[in-house]
C-alpha positions in Angstrom: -61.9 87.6 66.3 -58.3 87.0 67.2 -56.7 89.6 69.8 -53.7 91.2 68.3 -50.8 93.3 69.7 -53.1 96.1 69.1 -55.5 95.7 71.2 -53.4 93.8 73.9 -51.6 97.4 73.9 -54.6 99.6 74.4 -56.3 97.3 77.3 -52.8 98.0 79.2 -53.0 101.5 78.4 -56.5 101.8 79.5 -56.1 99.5 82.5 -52.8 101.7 83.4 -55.0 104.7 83.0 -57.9 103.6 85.8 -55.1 103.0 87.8 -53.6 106.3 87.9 -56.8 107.7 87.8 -58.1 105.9 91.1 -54.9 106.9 92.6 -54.8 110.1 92.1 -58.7 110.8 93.4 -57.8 108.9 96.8 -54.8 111.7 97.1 -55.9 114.7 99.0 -55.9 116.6 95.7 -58.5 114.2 94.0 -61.0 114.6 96.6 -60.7 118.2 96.7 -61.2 118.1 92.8 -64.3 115.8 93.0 -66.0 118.1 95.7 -65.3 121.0 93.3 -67.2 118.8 90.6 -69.6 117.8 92.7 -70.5 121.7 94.0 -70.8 122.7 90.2 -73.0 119.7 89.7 -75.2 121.1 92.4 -75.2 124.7 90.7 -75.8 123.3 87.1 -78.7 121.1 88.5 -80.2 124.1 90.3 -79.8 126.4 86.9 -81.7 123.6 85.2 -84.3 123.2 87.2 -85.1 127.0 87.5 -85.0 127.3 83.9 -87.9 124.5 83.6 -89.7 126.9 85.8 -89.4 129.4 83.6 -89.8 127.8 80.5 -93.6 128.3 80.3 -93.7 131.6 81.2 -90.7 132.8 78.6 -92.6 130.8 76.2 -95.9 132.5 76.6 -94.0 135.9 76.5 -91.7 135.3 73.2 -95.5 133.6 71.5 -97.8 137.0 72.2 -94.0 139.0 71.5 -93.9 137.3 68.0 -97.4 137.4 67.4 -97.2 141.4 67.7 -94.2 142.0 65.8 -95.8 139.6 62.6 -99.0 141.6 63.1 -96.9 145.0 62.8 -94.4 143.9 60.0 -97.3 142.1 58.0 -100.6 143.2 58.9 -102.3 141.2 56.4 -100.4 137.4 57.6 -102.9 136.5 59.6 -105.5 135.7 57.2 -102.6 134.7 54.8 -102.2 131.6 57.1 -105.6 131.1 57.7 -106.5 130.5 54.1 -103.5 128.3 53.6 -104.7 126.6 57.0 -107.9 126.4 55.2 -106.9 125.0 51.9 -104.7 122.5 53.5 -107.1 120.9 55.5 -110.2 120.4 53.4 -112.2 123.2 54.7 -112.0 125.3 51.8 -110.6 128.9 51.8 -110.4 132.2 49.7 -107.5 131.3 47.0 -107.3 133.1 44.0 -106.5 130.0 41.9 -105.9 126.4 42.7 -102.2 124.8 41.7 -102.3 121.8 39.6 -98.9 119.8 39.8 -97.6 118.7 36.4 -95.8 115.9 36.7 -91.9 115.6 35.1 -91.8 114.2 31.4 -88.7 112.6 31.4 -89.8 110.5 34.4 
C-alpha cells in the first residue's frame, strides 16, 4: 500500500489536532472543562445505576398493567394464545380446523 499525499495530509492534520487538543486541556480552561465532564459522568453513572434498580420492579408493574388492559380490551385472548401455545408445541389444542400449506406452482 503506498502512502500518498492523502494520507501524509490527514496524519498532519490529526497529529496537529492532539496537539491543540493536549494544549488546550493543560490550560486552566481545559481542566475546568474536564471536571465539568467528569461531574456529569458521575450523574449519568448514578442515573444508570438507579434505573437497574428499578428495572425489575417497573417491569413487573408494566407485565400485570398489560396483562389487565389485554384482559379488559379482549376478554377472550387468553385462551386465544393458549390454543396457539398449544398447537404450536405438540400438545394439541381446541382449533377449529388445521391449515395445510400448499406449496407455490411455479416453484
Amino acid at each position: 500500500m503506498s502512502i500518498n499525499a492523502k494520507h501524509l495530509a490527514t496524519f498532519i492534520l490529526g497529529a496537529a489536532a492532539g496537539v491543540a487538543a493536549h494544549k488546550y486541556l493543560q490550560s486552566e480552561e481545559g481542566e475546568k472543562l474536564l471536571e465539568d465532564l467528569k461531574t456529569k459522568a458521575n450523574d449519568l453513572k448514578a442515573e444508570a445505576e438507579g434505573a437497574i434498580d428499578k428495572a425489575p420492579e417497573y417491569f413487573d408493574e408494566l407485565k400485570t398493567k398489560g396483562s389487565e388492559a389485554l384482559k379488559t380490551s379482549f376478554p377472550d385472548a387468553e385462551a386465544f394464545f393458549k390454543d396457539l401455545y398449544a398447537k404450536f408445541s405438540g400438545k394439541g389444542g381446541t382449533t377449529e380446523t388445521d391449515v395445510t400449506v400448499t406449496p407455490d406452482p411455479i416453484s
